[in-house]
SEFI-293508 format. One record per residue (C-alpha): residue number from 1; residue in one letter; x, y, z. Coordinates in Angstrom, 1 decimal. Layout:
   marfi   guse     east    north       up
     NUM      A        X        Y        Z
...
REM end
This chain:
   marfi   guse     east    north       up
       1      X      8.8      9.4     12.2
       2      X      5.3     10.8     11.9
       3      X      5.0     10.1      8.5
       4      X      6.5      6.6      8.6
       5      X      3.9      6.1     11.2
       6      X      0.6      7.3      9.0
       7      X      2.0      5.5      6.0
       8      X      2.2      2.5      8.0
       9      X     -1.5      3.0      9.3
      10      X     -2.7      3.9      5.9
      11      X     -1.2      0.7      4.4
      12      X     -2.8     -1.5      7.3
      13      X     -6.3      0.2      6.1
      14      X     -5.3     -0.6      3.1
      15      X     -4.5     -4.6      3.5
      16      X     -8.1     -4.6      5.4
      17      X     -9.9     -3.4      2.5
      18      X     -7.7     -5.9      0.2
      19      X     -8.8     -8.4      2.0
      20      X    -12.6     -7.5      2.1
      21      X    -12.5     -7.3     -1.7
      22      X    -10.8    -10.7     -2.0
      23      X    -13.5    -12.3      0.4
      24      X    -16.8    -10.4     -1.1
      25      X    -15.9     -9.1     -4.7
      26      X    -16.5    -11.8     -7.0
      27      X    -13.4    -12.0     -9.8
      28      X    -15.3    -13.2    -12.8
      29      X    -17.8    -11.3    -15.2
      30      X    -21.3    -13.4    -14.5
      31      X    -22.4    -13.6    -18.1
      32      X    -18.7    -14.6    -19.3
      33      X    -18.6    -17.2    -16.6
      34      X    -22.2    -18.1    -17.6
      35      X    -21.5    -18.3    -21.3
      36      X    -17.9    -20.1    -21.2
      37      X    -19.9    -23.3    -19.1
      38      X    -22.5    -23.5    -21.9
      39      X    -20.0    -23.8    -24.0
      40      X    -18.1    -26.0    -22.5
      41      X    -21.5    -28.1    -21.1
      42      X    -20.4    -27.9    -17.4
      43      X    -23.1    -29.1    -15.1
      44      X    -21.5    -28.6    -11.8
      45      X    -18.8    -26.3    -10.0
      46      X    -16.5    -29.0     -9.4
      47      X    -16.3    -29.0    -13.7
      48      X    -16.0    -25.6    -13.9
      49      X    -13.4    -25.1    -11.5
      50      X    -11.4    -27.5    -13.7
      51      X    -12.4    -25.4    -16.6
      52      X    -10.8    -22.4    -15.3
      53      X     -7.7    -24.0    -14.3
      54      X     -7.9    -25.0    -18.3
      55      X     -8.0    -21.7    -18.8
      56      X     -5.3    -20.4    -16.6
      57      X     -3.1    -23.2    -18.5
      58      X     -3.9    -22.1    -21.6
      59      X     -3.5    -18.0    -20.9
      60      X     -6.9    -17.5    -21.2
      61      X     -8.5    -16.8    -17.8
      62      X     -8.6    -12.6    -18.5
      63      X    -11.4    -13.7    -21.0
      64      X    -13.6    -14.3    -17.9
      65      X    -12.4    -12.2    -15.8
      66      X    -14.3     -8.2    -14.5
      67      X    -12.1     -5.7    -15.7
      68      X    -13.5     -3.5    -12.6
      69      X    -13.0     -5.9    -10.1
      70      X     -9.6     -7.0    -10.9
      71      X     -8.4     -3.4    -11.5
      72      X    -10.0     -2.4     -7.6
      73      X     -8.5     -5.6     -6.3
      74      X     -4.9     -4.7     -8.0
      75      X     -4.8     -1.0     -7.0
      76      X     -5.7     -1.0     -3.3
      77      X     -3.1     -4.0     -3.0
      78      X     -0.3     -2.4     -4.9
      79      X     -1.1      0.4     -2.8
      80      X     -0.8     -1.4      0.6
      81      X      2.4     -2.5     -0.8
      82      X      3.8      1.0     -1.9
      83      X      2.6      1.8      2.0
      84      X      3.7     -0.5      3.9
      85      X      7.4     -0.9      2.2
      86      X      7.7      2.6      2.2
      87      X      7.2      2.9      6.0
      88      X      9.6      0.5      6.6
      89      X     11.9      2.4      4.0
      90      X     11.5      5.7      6.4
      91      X     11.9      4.1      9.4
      92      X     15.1      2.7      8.7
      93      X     16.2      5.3      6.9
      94      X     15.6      7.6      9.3
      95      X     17.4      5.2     12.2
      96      X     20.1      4.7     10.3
      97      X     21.0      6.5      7.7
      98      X     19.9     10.4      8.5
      99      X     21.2     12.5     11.8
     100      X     18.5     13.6     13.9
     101      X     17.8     17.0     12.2
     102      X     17.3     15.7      8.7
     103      X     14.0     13.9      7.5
     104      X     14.1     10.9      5.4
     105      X     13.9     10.6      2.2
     106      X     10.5     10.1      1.1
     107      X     10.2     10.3     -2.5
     108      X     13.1      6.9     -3.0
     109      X     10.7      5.3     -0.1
     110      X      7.7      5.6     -2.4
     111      X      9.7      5.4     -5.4
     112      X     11.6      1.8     -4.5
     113      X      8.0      1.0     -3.0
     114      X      6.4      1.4     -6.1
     115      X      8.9     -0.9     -8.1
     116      X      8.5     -3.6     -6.3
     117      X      4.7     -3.5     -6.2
     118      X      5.3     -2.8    -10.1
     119      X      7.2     -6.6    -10.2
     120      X      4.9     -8.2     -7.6
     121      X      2.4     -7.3    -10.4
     122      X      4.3     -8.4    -13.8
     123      X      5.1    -11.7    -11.4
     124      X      0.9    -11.8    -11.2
     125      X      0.1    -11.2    -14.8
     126      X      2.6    -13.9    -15.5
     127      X      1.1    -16.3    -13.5
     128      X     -2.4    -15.5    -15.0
     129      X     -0.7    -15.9    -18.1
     130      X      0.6    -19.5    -17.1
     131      X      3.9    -18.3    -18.0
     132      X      5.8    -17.5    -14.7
     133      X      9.3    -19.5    -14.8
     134      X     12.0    -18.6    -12.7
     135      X     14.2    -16.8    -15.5
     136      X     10.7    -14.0    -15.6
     137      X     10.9    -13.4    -12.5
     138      X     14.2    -13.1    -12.0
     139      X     14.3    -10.8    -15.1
     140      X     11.3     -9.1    -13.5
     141      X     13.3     -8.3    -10.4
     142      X     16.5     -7.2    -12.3
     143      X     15.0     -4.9    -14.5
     144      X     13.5     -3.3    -11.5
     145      X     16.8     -3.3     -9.7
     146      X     18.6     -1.9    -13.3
     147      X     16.1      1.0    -13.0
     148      X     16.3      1.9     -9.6
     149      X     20.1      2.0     -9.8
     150      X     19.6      4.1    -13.3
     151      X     17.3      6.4    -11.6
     152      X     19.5      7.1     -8.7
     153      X     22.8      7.4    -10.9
     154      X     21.1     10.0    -12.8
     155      X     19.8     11.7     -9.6
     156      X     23.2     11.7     -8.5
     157      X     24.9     13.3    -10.9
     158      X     22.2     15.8    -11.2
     159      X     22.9     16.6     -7.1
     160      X     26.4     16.8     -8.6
     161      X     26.0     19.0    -11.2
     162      X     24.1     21.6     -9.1
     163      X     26.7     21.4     -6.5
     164      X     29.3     22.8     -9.2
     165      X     27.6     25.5    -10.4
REM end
């Protein structure tokens, strides 16, 4: 339970500093930003904004977008995702699952935790992309459910095969 209960901490420090860098860290590269409204002869933010919602339509927007800020911004919250699912994995698995002597299972905690952080991000790349229907997500979603049951099936039977010999 100790380990569910630092996981869980480490995710809420986590969220905090998601949240700081969503507030404070500016998304978009200043000179591409710059050079896309010359282009485009925006005057005001009001125009710009509109631009970049052009942009988002069209599949464009990484163009303008800071590589460095949007890869901080996507691995502290992928991370207080992996966390805070993960905790929640242990927790229950540990309630319900496990007697009182044996630990959870960590590593299918972080493992399933890391999936769906995986398709929270395809879902946001999609978006950015101005191409998230509801048949991508849902294929999203499956193919992460298709590998998780893969990935257990095979560490199944290799539990199985050691038990033999």
């Amino acid at each position: 339970m100790k380990h569910a209960f630092i996981v869980f901490l480490v995710g809420i420090f986590l969220i905090i500093i998601g949240v700081n860098i969503t507030q404070k860290v500016l998304p978009f590269s200043e000179d591409e930003i710059i050079a896309f409204a010359q282009e485009k002869g925006y005057l005001t933010d009001n125009e710009l904004v509109n631009g970049l919602d052009e942009l988002i339509d069209r599949g464009l927007i990484f163009r303008v977008i800071d590589s460095k800020s949007l890869t901080a911004f996507l691995l502290v919250w992928c991370s207080a995702i992996v966390c805070i699912f993960a905790s929640f994995h242990l927790a229950i698995d540990k309630f319900f699952f496990k007697q009182f002597y044996q630990p959870p299972n960590a590593f299918k905690a972080y493992r399933r935790g890391a999936l769906i952080a995986l398709s929270l991000l395809g879902l946001f790349f999609l978006r950015m992309l101005d191409s998230l229907e509801w048949y991508n997500a849902l294929a999203i979603f499956l193919l992460a459910l298709f590998l998780e049951i893969f990935i257990s099936g095979l560490s199944k039977e290799k539990v199985s095969e050691i038990s033999q010999n």
